[in-house]
N, C-alpha and C positions, 0 to 999 in steps of 0.2 A: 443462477449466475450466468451471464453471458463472459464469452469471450473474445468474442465477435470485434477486431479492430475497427470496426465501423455500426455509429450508432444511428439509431432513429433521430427524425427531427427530435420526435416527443421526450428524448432522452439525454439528446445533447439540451437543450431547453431546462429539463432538470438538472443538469450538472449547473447552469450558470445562476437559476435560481439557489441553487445553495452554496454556489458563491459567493452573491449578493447577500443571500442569509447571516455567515459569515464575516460579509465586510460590514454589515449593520450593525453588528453585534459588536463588534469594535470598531465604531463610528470613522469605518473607513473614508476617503471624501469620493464622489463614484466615476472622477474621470482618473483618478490614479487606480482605483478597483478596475475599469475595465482596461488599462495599463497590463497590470496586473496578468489576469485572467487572459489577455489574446499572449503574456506570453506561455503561458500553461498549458492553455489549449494547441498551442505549437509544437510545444516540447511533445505532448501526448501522443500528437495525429503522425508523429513521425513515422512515417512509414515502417521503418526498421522495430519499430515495437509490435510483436505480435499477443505479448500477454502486460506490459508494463502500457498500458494506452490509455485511450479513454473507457472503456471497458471495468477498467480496472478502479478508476475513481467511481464510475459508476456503479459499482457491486459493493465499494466501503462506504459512499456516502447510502445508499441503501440500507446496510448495517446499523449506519450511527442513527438513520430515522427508526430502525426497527428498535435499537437497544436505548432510546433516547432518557426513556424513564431512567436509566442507569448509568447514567452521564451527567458527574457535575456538571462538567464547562463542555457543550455540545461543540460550540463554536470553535474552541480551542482544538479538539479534534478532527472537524472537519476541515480546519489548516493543514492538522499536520497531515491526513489525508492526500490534501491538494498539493502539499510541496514536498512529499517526502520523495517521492519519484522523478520529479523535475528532472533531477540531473541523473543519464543512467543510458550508460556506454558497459556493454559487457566486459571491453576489454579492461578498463577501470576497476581497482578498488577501492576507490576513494568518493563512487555516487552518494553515499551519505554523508559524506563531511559536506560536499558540495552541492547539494540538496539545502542543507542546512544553513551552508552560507549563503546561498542564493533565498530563502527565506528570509534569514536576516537581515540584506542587505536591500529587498522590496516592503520590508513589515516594520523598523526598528522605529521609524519613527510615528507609527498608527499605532502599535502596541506597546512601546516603551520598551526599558531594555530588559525589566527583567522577565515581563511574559513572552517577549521573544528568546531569550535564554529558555526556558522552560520547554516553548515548540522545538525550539534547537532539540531539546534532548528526546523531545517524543523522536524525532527526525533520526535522532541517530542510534535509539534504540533497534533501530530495525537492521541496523546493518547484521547484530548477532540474534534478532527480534531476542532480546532479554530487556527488562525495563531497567533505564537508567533511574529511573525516579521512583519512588515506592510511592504511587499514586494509581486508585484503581481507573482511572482514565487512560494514563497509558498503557497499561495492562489491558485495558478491552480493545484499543487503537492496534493493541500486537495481536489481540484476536482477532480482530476485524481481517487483517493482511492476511492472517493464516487460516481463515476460515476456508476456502477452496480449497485446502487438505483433503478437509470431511464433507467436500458434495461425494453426491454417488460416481460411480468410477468414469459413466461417458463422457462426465464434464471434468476429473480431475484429470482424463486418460488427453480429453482435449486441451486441457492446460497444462499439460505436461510437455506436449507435442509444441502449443507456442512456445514456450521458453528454450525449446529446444531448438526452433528458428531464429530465437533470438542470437544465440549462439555459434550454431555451427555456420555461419558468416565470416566466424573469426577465428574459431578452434579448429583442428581436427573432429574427427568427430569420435574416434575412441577415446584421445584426452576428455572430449568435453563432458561422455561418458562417465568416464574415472571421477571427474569432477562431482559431476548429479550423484553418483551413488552416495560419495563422501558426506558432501552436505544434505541429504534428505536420510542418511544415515544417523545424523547428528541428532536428527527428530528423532528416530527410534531411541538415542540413547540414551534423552532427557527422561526423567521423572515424568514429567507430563509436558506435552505438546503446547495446551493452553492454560492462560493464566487464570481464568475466573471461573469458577466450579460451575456457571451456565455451558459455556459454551465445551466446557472438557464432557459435561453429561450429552450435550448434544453431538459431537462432534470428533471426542476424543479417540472411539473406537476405531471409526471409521477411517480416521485421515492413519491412524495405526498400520493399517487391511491396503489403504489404495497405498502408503508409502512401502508397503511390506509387497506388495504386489508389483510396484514399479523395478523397484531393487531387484527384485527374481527376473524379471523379462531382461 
């Protein structure tokens, strides 16, 4: 996984291809797709994003080609993919409602109301990442997100440190502290981190060890 706020040609080029992927799949029309898309690509390259960027689409649209076999509606979550983070101000708690409405409010008439209701809730599954929907597409969409748990520790230790930048712009930095521990706490407390017995055999221990690790330091 990179984390790298800035990507290759070759890979910002794969992000727009699986937009268009995407907007094909639900016979988007392709001047509102690229509508669309420059404003995603906006939201992303903000600078003040150091781990919510384009990086970040790029490591779950990666996922969903790797887990594709295991994905009813591929399309469907490579939306919610692309619009779940759209909206994402740290000082906010409201990036998922408004993630979600800003989905709505670019998709409702390409996808209709009620599969835009459905991304709605991938979208806002993630705010607690618990699925709204008892559907295993969203269930893998919340592994997808939480897969950087379970890399090995240089790249969780370096994605630990972005979102940390993300941050301390706007907090103190012992609050912001107090903050991380609480919620990456909340991982140790669950039952299990991930939803789908793939990615818990792959991945479970691990994000276990780098969350248990981070909390100590």
């Amino acid at each position: 996984m990179i984390i790298s706020p800035y990507l290759e040609e070759s890979q910002t080029a794969y992000l727009l291809e699986k937009w268009e992927e995407a907007c094909t799949a639900y016979q988007i029309r392709p001047n509102l797709a690229q509508e669309i898309w420059d404003l995603i690509y906006a939201a992303h390259a903000d600078w003040n994003r150091h781990y919510h960027n384009l990086s970040h689409l790029y490591n779950l649209l990666q996922l969903a080609d790797e887990w594709e076999e295991q994905l009813q509606e591929k399309a469907l979550v490579q939306m919610a993919i692309f619009f779940h983070d759209v909206e994402y101000n740290p000082k906010s708690k409201d990036n998922e409602r408004l993630s979600a409405q800003f989905a709505r409010q670019q998709l409702r008439k390409s996808l209709g109301a009620e599969k835009c209701k459905q991304l709605e809730q991938y979208i806002l599954s993630t705010e607690k990442h618990a699925p709204l929907l008892d559907e295993p597409d969203c269930r893998l969409f919340l592994d997808f997100d939480l897969a950087i748990l379970g890399q090995n520790w240089l790249i969780y230790e370096e994605y630990a440190q972005a979102i940390q930048k993300e941050y301390v712009n706007w907090y103190n930095f012992l609050f912001y502290k107090q903050g991380r521990r609480k919620a990456m706490k909340s991982f140790l407390d669950r039952p299990q981190i991930y939803y789908s017995a793939a990615f818990r055999e792959k991945y479970e221990q691990v994000a276990r060890e780098n969350i248990d690790r981070e909390i100590s330091q």
